[in-house]
N, C-alpha and C positions, 0 to 999 in steps of 0.2 A: 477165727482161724484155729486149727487145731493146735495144740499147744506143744507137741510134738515138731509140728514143722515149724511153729516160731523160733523154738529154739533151736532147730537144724540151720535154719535163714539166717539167725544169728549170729552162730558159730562161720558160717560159709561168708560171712559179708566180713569178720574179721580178718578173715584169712583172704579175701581179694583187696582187703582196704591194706593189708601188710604188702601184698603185691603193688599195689597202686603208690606208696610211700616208696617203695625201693627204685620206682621208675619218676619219681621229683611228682608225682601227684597225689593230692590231698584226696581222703577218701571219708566218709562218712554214712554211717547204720542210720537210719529211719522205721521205727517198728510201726509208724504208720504214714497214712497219705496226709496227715494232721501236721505227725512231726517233718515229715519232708517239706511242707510248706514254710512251716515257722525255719527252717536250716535255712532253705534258701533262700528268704529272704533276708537270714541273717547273713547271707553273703554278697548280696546284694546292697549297696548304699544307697539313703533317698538320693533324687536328681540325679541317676546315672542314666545313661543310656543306654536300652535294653534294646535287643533282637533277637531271632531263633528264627532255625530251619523250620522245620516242619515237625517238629515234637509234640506227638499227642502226650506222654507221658506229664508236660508240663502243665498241659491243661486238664491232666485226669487228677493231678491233684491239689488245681486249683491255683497255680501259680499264675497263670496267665492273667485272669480273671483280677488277681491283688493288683499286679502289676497296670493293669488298666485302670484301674480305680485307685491306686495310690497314687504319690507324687514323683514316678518317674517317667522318664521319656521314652514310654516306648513305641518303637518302631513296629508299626502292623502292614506289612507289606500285602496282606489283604483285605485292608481298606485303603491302600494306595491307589492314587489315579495311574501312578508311574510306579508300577511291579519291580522295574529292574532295577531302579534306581534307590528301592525300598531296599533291595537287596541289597545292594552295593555300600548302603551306608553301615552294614554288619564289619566291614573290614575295618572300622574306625570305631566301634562303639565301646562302652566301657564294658558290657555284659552281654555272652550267646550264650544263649540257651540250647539245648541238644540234648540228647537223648544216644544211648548204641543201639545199632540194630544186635549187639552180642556184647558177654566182657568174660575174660575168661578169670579162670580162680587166680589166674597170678596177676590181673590188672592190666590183660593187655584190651583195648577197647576195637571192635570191628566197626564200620559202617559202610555201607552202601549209596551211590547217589547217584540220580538220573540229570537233573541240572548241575548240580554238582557243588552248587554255595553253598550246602552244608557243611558239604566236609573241606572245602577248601578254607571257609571261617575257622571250623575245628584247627585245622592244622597251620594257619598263622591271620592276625591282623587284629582281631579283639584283644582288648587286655586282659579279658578273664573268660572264661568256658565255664557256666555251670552245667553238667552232666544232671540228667532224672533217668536214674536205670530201675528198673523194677529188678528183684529176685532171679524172675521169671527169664532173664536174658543171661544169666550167667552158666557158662561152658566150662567142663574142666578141661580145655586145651584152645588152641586156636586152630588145629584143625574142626572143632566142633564148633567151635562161635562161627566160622567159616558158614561151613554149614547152615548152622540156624539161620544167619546173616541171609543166607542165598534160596534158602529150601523154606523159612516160616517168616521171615520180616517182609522180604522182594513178593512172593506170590500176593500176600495179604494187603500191600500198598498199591502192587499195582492191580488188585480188584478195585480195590476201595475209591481210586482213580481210575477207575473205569478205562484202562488202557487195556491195549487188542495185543497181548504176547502168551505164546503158549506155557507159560505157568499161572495165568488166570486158568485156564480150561485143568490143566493139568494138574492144579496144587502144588508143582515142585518146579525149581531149575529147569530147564531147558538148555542154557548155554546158548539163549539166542543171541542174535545181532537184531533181532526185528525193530523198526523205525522208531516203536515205542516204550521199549527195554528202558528200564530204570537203574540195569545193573552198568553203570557209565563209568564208574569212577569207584574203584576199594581204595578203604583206607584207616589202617591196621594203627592205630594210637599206643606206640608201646614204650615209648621216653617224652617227657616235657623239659625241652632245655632249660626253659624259662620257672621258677621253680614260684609258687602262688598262683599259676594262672590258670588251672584244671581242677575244678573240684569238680569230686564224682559224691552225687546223695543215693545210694542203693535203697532202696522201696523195698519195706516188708509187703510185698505186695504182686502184682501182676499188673504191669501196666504195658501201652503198648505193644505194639507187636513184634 
């Protein structure tokens, strides 16, 4: 990476990890997918039990992958016989995993969801949230994470899921209702009452979408 923008990433990950501490959330810099691995599992205890939405971010760098292969319990809802019940056991676990679809420079977190146990995990029942944000999702306002949220995270997920709404055709927002719409559920992360239970690991990096 150029070295230029490392230290642009740098600089912009202090100043949302200062945001993130003023709203009772712990924030942490990653200047690679190396050290964001070794963070989170340093927040992670053996024998916990672990879950997550749908976070590609986790698996881009490689956290999934330990987690399977170490000695926690985690929960893979897709290799579940019982999908929902995989699900359900997130609202009891010690550790979710997630990802923003956005975060803005002061630390407020956006997502998006179409079933909607992502973000209803995010926002109470887990004792801990670890966050994997790449660079690449950080807005300097929340009408811009907004945006990104709606116009580059929702188009690209609901390709990737082969779902029939017109911002697969289109690349952007539509503002449908259509039967297959992913955008079901916003949910703007901008206080944690509970103070330890949000880490956010910012990725020198591009991950997710």
């Amino acid at each position: 990476m150029n070295e230029n923008i490392f230290k642009r990433n740098e600089l912009l990950a202090q100043k949302v990890i200062k945001g993130l501490q003023s709203r009772n959330m712990a924030g942490y810099y990653a200047p690679s997918k190396e050290e964001a691995l070794k963070l989170a599992l340093s927040l992670i205890p053996e024998d916990s039990t672990v879950t997550m939405g749908g976070a590609m971010s986790a698996h881009e760098i490689g956290l999934v992958d330990a987690l399977k292969n170490g000695r926690y319990n985690f929960i893979d809802r897709n290799a579940s016989e019982d999908r929902r019940a995989a699900m359900l056991l997130a609202y009891d676990a010690d550790v979710f995993l997630s990802s923003a679809n956005a975060i803005t420079e002061d630390g407020m977190m956006v997502n998006i969801d179409g079933n909607s146990n992502r973000v209803s995990a995010i926002a109470h029942g887990p004792k801990k949230v670890v966050f994997i944000v790449g660079m690449n999702k950080v807005c300097s306002d929340l009408d811009g994470a907004m945006k990104r949220a709606r116009n580059v995270a929702a188009p690209i997920n609901a390709q990737r899921f082969g779902l029939s709404t017109p911002c697969t055709k289109t690349g952007a927002c539509m503002d449908c209702k259509s039967p297959d719409t992913i955008c079901c559920q916003f949910l703007i992360t901008r206080y944690s009452r509970h103070k330890d239970r949000m880490h956010v690991i910012l990725v020198n990096d591009s991950l997710g979408f």
